[in-house]
C-alpha positions in Angstrom: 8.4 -23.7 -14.3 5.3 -22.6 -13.0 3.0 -20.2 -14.9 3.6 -17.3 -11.7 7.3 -17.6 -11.6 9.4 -16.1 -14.7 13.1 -15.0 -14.6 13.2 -11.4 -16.1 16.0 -10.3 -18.5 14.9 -6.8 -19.2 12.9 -3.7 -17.5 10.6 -4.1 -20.8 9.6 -7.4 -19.6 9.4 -6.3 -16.0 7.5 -3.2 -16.5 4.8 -5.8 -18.8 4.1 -7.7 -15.5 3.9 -4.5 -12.9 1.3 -3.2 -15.6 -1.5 -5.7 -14.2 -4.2 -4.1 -12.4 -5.0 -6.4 -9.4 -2.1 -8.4 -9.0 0.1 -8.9 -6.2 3.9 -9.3 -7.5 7.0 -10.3 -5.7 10.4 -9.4 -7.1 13.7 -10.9 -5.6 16.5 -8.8 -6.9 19.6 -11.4 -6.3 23.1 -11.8 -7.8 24.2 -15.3 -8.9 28.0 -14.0 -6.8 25.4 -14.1 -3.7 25.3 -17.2 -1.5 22.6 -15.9 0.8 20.6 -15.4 -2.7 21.0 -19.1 -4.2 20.3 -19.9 -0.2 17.6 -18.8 -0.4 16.1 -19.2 -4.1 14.2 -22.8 -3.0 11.9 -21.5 -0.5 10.5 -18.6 -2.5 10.7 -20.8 -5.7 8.4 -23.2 -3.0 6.5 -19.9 -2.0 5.5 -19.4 -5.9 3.9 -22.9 -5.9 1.6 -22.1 -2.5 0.8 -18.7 -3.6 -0.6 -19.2 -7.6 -3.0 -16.8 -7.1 0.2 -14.3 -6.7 3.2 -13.1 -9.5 6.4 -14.3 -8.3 9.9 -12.4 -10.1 13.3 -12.6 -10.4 15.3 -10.4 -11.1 19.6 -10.9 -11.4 20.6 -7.2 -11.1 23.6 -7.8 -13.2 21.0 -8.2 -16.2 19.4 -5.1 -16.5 21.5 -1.6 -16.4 20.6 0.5 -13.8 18.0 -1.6 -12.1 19.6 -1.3 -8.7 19.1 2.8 -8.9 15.6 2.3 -10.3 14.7 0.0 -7.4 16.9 1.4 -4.8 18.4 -2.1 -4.1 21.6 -2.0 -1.8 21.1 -5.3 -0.3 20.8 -9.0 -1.7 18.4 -10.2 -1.7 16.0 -7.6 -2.1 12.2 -8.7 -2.1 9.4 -5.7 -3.1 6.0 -6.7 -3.0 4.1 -4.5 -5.2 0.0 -3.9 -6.3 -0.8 -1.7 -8.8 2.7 -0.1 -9.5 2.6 0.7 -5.9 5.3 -0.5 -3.6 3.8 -2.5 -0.5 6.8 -4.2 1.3 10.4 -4.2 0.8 12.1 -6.6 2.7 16.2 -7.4 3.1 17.9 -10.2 3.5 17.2 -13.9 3.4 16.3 -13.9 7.0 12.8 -11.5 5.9 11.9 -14.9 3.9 9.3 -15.7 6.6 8.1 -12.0 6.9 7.1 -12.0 3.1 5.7 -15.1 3.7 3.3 -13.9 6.4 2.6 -10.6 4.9 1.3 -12.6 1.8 -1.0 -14.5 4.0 -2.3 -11.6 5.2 -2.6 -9.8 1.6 -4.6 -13.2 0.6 -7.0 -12.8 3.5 -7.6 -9.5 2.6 -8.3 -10.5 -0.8 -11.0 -13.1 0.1 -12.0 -10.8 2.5 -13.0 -8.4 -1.0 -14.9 -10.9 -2.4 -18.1 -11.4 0.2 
């Protein structure tokens, strides 16, 4: 598994990762009962190997009480993009797979953009 990808069992572990100044994270909140979720879990497993540079999450909302009120999830999957503990995108369905895809090329840009 790659170093940016992790499976999170508990909000301890979740709140650890959102705690990195600087870092772009991507959560999927999914079910394992969801077929549009295991659908989809190869392409943004694929998405965490193109983007290294980025933290890539997921999250089974049937592990951790109350995560779906925390997060306001009503829909599987769920993806948030978040920066310093600040929600940038949320996104619904598996369809939005190509939208979180595009919004993290544009979130790279900007990032090299930083740099010069």
């Amino acid at each position: 598994m790659e170093d940016n990808f992790k499976l999170v069992y508990t909000i301890n572990e979740l709140n650890t990762v959102i705690e990195i100044p600087n870092k772009i994270i991507v959560i999927d909140f999914f079910a394992t009962w969801c077929q549009t979720c295991t659908t989809i879990s190869e392409y943004y497993f694929k998405l965490s190997e193109l983007y290294n540079n980025v933290f890539f999450l997921k999250i089974n909302i049937e592990d951790i009480d109350d995560i779906k009120e925390i997060y306001s999830i009503d829909k599987l999957p769920t993806f948030l993009v978040i920066k310093d503990k600040v929600e940038l995108l949320r996104l619904q369905g598996a369809s939005k797979i190509n939208d979180l895809k595009s919004f993290l090329n544009s979130q790279i840009s900007l990032e090299l953009d930083e740099d010069f």
